[in-house]
BALOBA-1460 file (C-alpha; in Angstrom, 3 decimals):
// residues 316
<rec num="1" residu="x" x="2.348" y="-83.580" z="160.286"/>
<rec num="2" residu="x" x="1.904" y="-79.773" z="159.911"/>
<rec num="3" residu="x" x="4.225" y="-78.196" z="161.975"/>
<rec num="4" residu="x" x="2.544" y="-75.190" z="164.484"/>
<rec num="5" residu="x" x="5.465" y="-73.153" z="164.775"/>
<rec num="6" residu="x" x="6.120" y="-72.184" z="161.162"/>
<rec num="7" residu="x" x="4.800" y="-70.284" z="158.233"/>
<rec num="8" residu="x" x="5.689" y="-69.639" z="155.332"/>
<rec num="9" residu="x" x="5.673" y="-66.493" z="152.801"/>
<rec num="10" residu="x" x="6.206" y="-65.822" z="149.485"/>
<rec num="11" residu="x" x="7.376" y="-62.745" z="147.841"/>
<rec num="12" residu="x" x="6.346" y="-60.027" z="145.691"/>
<rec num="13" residu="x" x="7.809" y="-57.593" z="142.888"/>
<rec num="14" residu="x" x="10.734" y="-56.208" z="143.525"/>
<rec num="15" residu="x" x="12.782" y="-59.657" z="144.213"/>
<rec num="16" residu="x" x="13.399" y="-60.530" z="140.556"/>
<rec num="17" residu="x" x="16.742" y="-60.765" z="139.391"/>
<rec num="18" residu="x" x="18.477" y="-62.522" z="136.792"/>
<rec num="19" residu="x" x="20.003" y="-65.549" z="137.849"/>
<rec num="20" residu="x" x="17.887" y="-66.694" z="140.778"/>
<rec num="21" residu="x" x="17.316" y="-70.158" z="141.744"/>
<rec num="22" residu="x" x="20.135" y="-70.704" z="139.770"/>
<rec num="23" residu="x" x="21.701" y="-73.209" z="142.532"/>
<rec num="24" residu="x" x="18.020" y="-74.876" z="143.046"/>
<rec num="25" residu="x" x="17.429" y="-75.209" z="139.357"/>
<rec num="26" residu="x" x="21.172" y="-77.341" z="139.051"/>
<rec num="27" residu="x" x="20.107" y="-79.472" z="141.999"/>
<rec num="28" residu="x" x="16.392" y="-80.531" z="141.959"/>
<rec num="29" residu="x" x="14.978" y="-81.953" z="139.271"/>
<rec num="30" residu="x" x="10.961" y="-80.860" z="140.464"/>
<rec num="31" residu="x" x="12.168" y="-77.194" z="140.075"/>
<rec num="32" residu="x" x="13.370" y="-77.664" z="136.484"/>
<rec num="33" residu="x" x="9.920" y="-79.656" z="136.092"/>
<rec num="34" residu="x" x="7.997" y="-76.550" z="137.134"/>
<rec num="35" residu="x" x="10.021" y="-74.068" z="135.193"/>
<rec num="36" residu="x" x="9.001" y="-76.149" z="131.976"/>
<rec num="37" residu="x" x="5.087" y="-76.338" z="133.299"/>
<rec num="38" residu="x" x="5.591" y="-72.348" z="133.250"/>
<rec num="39" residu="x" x="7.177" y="-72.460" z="129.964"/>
<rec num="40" residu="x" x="4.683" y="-74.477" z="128.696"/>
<rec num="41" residu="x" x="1.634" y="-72.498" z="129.954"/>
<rec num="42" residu="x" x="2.908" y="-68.748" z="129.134"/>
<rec num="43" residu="x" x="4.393" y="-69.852" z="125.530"/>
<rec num="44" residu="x" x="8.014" y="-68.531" z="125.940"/>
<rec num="45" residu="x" x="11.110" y="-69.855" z="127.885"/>
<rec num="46" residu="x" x="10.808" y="-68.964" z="131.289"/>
<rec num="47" residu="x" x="14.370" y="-70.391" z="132.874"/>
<rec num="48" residu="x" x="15.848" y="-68.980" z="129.690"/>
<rec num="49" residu="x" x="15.028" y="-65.326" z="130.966"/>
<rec num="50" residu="x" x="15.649" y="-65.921" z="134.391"/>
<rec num="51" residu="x" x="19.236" y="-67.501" z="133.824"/>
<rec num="52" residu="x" x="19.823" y="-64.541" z="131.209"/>
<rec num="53" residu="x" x="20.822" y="-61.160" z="131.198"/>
<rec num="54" residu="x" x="18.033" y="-59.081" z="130.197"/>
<rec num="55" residu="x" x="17.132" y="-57.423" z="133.790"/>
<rec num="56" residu="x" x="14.635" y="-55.128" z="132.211"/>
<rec num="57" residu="x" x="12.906" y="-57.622" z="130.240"/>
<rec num="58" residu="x" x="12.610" y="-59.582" z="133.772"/>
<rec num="59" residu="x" x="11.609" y="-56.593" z="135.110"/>
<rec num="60" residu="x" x="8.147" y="-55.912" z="133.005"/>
<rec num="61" residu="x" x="5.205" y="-56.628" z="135.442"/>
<rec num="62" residu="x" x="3.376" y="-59.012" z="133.219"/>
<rec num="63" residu="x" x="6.678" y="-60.765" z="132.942"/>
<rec num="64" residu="x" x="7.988" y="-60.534" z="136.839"/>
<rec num="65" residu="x" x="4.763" y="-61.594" z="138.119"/>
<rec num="66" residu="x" x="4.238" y="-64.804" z="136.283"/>
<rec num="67" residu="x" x="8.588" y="-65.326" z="136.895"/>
<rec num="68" residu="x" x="8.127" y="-65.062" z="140.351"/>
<rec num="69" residu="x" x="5.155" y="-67.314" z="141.101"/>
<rec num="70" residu="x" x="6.596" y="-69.664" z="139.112"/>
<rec num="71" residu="x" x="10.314" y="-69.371" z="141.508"/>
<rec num="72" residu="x" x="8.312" y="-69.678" z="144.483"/>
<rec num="73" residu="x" x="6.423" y="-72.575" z="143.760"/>
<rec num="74" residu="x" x="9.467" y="-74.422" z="142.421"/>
<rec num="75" residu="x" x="10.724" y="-74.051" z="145.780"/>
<rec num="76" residu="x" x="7.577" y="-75.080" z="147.773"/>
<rec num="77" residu="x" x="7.822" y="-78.318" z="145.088"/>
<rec num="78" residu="x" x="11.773" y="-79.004" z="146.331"/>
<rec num="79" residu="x" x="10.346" y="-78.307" z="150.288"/>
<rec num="80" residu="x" x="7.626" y="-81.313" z="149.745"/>
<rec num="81" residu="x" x="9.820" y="-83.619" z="148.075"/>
<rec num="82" residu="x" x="12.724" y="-83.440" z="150.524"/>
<rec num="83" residu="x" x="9.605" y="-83.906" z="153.117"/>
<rec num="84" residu="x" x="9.320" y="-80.823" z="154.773"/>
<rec num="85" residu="x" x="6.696" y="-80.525" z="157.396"/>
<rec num="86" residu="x" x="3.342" y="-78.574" z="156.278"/>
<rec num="87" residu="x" x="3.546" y="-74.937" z="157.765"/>
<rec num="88" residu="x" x="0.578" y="-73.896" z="159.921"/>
<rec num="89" residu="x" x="-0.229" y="-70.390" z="157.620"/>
<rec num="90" residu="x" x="1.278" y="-69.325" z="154.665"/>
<rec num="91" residu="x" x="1.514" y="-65.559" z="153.460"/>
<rec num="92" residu="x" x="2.318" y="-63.246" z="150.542"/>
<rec num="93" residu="x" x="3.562" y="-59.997" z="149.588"/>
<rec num="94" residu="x" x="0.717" y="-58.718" z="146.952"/>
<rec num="95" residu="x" x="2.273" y="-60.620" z="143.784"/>
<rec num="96" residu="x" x="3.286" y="-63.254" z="146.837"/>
<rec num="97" residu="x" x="-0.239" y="-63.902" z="147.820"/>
<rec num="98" residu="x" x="-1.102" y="-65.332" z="144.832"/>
<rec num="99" residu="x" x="1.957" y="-67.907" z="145.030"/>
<rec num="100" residu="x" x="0.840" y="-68.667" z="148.365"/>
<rec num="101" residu="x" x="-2.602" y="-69.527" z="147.440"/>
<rec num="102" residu="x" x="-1.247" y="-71.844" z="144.284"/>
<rec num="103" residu="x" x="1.189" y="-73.721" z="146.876"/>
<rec num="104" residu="x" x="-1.845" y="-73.964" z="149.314"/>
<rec num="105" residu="x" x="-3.757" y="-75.786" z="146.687"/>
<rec num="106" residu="x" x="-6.244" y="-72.867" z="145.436"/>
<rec num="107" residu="x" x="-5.258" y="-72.523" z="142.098"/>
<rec num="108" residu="x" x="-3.805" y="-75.300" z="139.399"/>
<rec num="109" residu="x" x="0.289" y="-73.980" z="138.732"/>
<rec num="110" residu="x" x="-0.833" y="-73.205" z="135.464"/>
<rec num="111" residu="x" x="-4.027" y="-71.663" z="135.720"/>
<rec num="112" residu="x" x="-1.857" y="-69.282" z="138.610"/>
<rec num="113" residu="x" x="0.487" y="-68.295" z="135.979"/>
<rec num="114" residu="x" x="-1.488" y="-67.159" z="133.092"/>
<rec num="115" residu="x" x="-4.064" y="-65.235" z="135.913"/>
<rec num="116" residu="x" x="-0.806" y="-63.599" z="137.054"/>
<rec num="117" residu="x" x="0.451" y="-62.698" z="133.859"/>
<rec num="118" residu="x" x="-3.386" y="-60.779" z="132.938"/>
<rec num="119" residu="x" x="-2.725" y="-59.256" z="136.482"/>
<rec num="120" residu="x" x="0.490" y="-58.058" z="135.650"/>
<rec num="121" residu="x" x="-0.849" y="-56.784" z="132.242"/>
<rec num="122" residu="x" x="-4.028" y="-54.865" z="133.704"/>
<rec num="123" residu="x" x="-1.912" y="-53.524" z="136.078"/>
<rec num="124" residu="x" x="0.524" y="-51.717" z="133.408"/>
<rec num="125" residu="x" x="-2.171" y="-50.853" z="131.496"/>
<rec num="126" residu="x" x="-4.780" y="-48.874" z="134.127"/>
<rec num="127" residu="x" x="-2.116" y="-46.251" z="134.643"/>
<rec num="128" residu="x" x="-0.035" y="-44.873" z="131.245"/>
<rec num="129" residu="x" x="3.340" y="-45.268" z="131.587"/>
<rec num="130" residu="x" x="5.114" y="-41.988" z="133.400"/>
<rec num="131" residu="x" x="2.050" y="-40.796" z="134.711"/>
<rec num="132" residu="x" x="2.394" y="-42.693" z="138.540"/>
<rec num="133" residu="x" x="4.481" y="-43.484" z="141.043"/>
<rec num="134" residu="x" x="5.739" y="-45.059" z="144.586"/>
<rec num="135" residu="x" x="7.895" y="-43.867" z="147.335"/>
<rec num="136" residu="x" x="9.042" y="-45.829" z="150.443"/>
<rec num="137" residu="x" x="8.668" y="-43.114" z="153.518"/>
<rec num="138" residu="x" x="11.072" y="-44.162" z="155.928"/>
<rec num="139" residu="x" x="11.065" y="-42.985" z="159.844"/>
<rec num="140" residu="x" x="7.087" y="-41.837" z="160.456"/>
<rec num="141" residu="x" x="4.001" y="-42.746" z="161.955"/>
<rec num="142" residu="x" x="1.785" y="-44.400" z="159.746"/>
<rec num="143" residu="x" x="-1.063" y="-41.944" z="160.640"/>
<rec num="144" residu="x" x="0.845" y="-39.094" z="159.951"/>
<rec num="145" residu="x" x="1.686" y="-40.493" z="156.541"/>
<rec num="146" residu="x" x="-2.120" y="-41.113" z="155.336"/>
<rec num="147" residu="x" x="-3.146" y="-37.532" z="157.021"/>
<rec num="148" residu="x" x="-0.346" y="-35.845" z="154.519"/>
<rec num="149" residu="x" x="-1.509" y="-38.340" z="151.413"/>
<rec num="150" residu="x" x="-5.042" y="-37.318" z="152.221"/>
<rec num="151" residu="x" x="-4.146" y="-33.591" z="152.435"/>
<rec num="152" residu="x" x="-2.603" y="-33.575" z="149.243"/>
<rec num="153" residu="x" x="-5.287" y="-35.497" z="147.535"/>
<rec num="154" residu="x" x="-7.808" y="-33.208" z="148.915"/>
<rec num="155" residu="x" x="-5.433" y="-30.072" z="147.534"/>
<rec num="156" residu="x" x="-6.799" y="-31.293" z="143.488"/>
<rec num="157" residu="x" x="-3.124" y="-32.146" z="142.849"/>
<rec num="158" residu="x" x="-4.037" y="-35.701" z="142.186"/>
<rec num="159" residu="x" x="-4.591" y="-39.288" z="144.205"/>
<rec num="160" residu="x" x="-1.576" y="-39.869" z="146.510"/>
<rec num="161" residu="x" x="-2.238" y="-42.910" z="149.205"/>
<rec num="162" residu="x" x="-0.211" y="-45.005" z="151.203"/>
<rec num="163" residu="x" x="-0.039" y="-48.679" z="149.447"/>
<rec num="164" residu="x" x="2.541" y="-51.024" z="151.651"/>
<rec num="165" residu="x" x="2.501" y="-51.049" z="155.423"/>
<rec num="166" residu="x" x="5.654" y="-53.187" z="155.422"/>
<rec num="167" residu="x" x="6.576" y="-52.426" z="159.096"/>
<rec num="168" residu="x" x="7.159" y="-50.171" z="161.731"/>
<rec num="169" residu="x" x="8.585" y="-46.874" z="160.353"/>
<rec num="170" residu="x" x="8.403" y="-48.224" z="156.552"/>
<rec num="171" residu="x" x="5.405" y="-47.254" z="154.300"/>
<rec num="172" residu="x" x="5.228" y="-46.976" z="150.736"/>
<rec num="173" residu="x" x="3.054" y="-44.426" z="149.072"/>
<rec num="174" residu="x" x="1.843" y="-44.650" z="145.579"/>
<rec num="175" residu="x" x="-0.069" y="-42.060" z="143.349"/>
<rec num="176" residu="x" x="0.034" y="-39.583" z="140.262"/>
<rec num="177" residu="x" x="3.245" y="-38.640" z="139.545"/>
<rec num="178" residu="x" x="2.412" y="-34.709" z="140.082"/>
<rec num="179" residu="x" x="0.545" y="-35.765" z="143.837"/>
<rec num="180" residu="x" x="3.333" y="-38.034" z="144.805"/>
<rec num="181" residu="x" x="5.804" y="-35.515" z="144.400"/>
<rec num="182" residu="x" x="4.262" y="-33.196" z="146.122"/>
<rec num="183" residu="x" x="3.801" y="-35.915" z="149.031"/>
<rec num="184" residu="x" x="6.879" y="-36.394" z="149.641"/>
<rec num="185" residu="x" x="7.768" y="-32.709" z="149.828"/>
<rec num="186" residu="x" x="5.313" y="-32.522" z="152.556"/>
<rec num="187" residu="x" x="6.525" y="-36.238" z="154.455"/>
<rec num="188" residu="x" x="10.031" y="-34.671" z="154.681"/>
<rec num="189" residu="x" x="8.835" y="-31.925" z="155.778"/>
<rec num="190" residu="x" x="7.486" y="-33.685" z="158.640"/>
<rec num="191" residu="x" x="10.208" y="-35.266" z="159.585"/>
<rec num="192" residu="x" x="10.225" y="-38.490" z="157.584"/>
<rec num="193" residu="x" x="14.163" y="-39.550" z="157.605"/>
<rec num="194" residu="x" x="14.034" y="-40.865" z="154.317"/>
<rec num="195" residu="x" x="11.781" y="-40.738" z="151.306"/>
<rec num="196" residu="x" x="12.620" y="-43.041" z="148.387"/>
<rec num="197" residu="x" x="11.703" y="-43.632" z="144.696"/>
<rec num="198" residu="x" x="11.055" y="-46.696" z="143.754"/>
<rec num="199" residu="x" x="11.629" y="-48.199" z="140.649"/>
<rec num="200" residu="x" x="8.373" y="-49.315" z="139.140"/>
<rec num="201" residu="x" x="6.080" y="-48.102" z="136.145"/>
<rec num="202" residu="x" x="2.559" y="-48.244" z="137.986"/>
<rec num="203" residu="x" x="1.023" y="-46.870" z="141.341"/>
<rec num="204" residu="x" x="0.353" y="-50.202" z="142.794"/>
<rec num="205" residu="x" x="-2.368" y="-50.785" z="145.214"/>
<rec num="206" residu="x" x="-3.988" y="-47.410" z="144.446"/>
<rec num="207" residu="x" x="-7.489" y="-46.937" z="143.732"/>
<rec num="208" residu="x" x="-6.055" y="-46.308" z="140.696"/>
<rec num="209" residu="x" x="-5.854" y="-50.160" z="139.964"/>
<rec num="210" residu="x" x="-9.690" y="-50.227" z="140.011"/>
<rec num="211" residu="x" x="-9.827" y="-51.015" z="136.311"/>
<rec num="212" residu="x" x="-7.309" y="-53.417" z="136.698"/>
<rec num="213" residu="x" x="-9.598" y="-55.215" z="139.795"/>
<rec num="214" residu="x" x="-12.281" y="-55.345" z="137.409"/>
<rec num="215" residu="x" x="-10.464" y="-57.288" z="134.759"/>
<rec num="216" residu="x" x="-9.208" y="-59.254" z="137.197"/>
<rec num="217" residu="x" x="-12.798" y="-59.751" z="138.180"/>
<rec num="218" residu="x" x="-13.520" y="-61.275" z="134.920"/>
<rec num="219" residu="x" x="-10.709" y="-63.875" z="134.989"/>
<rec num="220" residu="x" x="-11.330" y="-65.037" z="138.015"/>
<rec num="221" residu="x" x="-15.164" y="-65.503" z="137.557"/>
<rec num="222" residu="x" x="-14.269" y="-68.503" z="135.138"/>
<rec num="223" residu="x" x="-11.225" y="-69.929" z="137.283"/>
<rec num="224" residu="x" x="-11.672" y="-72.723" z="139.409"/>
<rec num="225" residu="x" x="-10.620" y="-71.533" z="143.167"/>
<rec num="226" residu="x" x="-10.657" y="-74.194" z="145.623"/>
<rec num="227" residu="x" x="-10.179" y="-73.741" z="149.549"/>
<rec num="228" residu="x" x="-6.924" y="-73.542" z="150.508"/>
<rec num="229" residu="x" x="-5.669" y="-76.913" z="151.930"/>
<rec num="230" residu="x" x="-3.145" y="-74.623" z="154.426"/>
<rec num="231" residu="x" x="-4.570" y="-71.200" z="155.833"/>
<rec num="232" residu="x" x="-3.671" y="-68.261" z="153.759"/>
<rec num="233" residu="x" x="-3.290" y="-64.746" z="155.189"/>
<rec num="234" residu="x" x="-4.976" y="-62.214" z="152.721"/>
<rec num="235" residu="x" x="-3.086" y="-58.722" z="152.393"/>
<rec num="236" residu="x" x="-6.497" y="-56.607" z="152.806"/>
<rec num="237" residu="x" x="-7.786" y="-57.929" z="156.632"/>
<rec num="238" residu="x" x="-4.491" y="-60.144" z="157.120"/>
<rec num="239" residu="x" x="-7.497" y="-62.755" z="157.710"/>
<rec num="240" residu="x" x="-8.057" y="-66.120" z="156.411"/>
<rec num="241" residu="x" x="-10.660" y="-67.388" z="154.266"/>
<rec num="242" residu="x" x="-11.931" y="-70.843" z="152.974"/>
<rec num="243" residu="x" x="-14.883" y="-69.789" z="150.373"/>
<rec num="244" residu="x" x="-13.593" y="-69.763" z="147.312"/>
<rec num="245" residu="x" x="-15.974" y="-66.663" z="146.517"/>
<rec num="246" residu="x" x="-14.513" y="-64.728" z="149.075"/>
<rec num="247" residu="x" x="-10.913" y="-65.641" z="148.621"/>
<rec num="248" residu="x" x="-11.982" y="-64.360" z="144.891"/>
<rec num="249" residu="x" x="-13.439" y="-61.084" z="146.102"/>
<rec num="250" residu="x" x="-10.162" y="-60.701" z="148.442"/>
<rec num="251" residu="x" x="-8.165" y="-60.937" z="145.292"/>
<rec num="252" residu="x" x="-9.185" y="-58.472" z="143.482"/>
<rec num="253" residu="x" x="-9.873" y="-55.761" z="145.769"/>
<rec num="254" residu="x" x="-6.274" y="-56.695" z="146.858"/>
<rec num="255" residu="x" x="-5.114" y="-54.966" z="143.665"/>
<rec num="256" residu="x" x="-6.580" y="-51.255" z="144.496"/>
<rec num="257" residu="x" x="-5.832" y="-51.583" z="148.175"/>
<rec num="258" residu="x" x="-3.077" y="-51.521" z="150.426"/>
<rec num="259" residu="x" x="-1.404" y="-54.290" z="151.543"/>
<rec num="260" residu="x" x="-1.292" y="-54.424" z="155.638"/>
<rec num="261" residu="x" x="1.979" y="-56.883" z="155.420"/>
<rec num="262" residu="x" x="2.896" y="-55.685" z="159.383"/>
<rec num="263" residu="x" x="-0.827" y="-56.840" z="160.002"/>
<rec num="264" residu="x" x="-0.139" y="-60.449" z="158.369"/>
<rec num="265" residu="x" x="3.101" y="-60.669" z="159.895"/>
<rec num="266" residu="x" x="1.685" y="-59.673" z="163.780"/>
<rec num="267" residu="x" x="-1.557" y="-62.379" z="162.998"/>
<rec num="268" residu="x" x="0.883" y="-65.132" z="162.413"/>
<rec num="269" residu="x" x="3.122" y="-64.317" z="165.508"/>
<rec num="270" residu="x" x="-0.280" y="-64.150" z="167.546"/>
<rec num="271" residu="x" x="-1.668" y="-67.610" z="166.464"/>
<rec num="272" residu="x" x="2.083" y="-69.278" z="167.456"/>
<rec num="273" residu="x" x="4.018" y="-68.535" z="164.690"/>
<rec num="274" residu="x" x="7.693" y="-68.891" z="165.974"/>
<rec num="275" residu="x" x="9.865" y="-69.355" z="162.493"/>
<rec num="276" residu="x" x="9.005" y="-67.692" z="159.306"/>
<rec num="277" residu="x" x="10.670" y="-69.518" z="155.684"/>
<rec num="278" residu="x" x="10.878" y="-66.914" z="152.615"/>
<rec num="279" residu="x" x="9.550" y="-69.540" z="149.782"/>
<rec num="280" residu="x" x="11.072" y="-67.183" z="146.743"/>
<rec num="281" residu="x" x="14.469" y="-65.247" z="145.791"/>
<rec num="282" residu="x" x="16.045" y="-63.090" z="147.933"/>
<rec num="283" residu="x" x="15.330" y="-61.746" z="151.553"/>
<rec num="284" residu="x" x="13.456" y="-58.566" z="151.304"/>
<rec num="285" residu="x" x="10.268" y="-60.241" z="153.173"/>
<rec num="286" residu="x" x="13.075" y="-61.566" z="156.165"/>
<rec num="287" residu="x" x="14.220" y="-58.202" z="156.221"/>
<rec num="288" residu="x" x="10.860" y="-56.626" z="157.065"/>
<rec num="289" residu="x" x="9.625" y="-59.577" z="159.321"/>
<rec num="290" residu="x" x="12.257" y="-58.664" z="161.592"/>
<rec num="291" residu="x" x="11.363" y="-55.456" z="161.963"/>
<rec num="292" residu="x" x="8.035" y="-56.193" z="162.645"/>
<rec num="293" residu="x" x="8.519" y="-59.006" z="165.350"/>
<rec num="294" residu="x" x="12.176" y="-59.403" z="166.311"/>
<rec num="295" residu="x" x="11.355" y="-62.894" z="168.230"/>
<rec num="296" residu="x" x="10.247" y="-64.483" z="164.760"/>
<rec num="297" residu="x" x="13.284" y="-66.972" z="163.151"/>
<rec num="298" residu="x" x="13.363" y="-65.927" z="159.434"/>
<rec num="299" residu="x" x="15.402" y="-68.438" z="156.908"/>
<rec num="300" residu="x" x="15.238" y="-68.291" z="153.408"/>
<rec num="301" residu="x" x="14.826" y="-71.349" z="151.043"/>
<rec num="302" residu="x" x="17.426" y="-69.901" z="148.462"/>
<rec num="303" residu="x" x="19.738" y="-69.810" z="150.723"/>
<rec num="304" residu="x" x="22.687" y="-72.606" z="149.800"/>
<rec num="305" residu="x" x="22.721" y="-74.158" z="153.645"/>
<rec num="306" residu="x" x="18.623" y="-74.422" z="152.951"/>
<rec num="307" residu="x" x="19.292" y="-76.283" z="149.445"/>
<rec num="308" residu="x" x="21.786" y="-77.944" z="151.024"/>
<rec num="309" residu="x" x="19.595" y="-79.392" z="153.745"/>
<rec num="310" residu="x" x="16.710" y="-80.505" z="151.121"/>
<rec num="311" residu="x" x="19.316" y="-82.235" z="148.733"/>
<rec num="312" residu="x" x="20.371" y="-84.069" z="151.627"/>
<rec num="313" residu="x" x="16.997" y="-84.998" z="152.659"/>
<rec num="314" residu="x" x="16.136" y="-85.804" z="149.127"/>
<rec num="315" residu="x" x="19.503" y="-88.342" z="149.029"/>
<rec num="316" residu="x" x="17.939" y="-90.589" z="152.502"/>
């Protein structure tokens, strides 16, 4: 019976790290199972870079993206075997809403991972490397943000915009290298407390990802997309949607627009959302949900009191 009070949400870029589900991957034989189904369906060993090393191999978009889907579902696999209760919505962080989708029964696990992997690529690929970038503007209005990114787009410096509304007081901006910096000049300037580089080789969520959209287009158009079998908040309108057509159309002008995460977050607390699982490595999506709506319970299903709770379920 789907339980009314929970949701859960998947991450995005930025969580990868060597040696993740390390713990799940000893314990539960369904998450080794989907690590080969990814190895299988991408052509190289995927638990054999993720238990490695090699932090900036992980860390090459058409190689996170296709990692990371492939973590969370593993996890949402471990959740239904140990007979966890359906959540009422499910959620995720750009990269995330595609996991989301494949664990709500949209997409086949390996159809997700090679579309993920093309995403990944198109995305490196519509900006050269060096030429953008992304800040995180800590400590301003969002509406003073976008007037400054606008400003400074409109001064023929280049396209700056904000990207990520990840909550209150967080927003991360995205652009030309050349525009960006100037940005953030301007955002501390303002008063923004903090204004951070992030490490990535691509203005994300930029028009600037238009090409990428349109490839993305392309593979989609041939992919079959069924409705999701649990609710799925899309990044764009943090709405639902059932057509598969739409969902489609969400998806790729996901990739050129920004992602309203505080949005998705507040429309799952509205609809009775009380408890929020992170179905993926790390915390970084806990983090922000608390920010956003401090009465929301966030756990994490990497955490080893959450493994320990499915392995015992799994043992009754």
């Amino acid at each position: 019976m789907t339980d009314s009070t929970l949701a859960f949400v998947f991450p995005g870029q930025g969580s990868q790290r060597t040696g993740m589900l390390c713990d799940a991957h000893a314990r539960f034989e369904c998450v080794r199972e989907t690590f080969q189904e990814a190895s299988d369906a991408l052509g190289y060993d995927v638990w054999g870079l993720v238990s490695g090393d090699d932090q900036d191999a992980l860390n090459l978009t058409a190689i996170t993206q296709p990692v990371l889907l492939t973590c969370s579902v593993a996890l949402w696999r471990a959740w239904q075997a140990a007979g966890g209760a359906p959540p009422a919505m499910m959620a995720g962080h750009s990269l995330g809403e595609f996991s989301a989708l494949t664990c709500a029964g949209s997409f086949a696990f390996d159809d997700a991972v090679r579309l993920v992997r093309l995403r990944g690529e198109a995305m490196q690929t519509a900006v050269p490397v060096g030429e953008g970038a992304m800040a995180a503007v800590l400590g301003l209005d969002d509406a003073v943000i976008e007037r400054i990114c606008a400003e400074v787009t409109a001064a023929g410096s280049g396209i700056v915009e904000a990207v990520n509304y990840n909550a209150p007081g967080q927003v991360v901006i995205a652009g030309g290298r050349a525009a960006l910096d100037s940005a953030v000049v301007a955002l501390k300037g303002a008063g923004a407390r903090r204004a951070v580089s992030l490490p990535v080789s691509a203005p994300f969520h930029t028009t600037l990802m238009v090409p990428a959209g349109e490839r993305l287009h392309d593979a989609l158009a041939d992919l079959p997309v069924a409705a999701p079998a649990i609710p799925v908040v899309h990044n764009v309108n943090a709405g639902t949607a059932s057509d598969p057509d739409v969902i489609r159309a969400l998806l790729v002008k996901q990739i050129s627009s920004p992602v309203r995460w505080t949005d998705c977050i507040r429309a799952m607390a509205a609809s009775g959302v009380q408890r929020v699982a992170e179905c993926g490595p790390g915390k970084v999506l806990g983090g922000l949900n608390r920010r956003i709506d401090r009465t929301l319970e966030s756990w994490y299903l990497e955490a080893p009191a959450d493994l320990d709770a499915l392995q015992d379920a799994l043992a009754a």
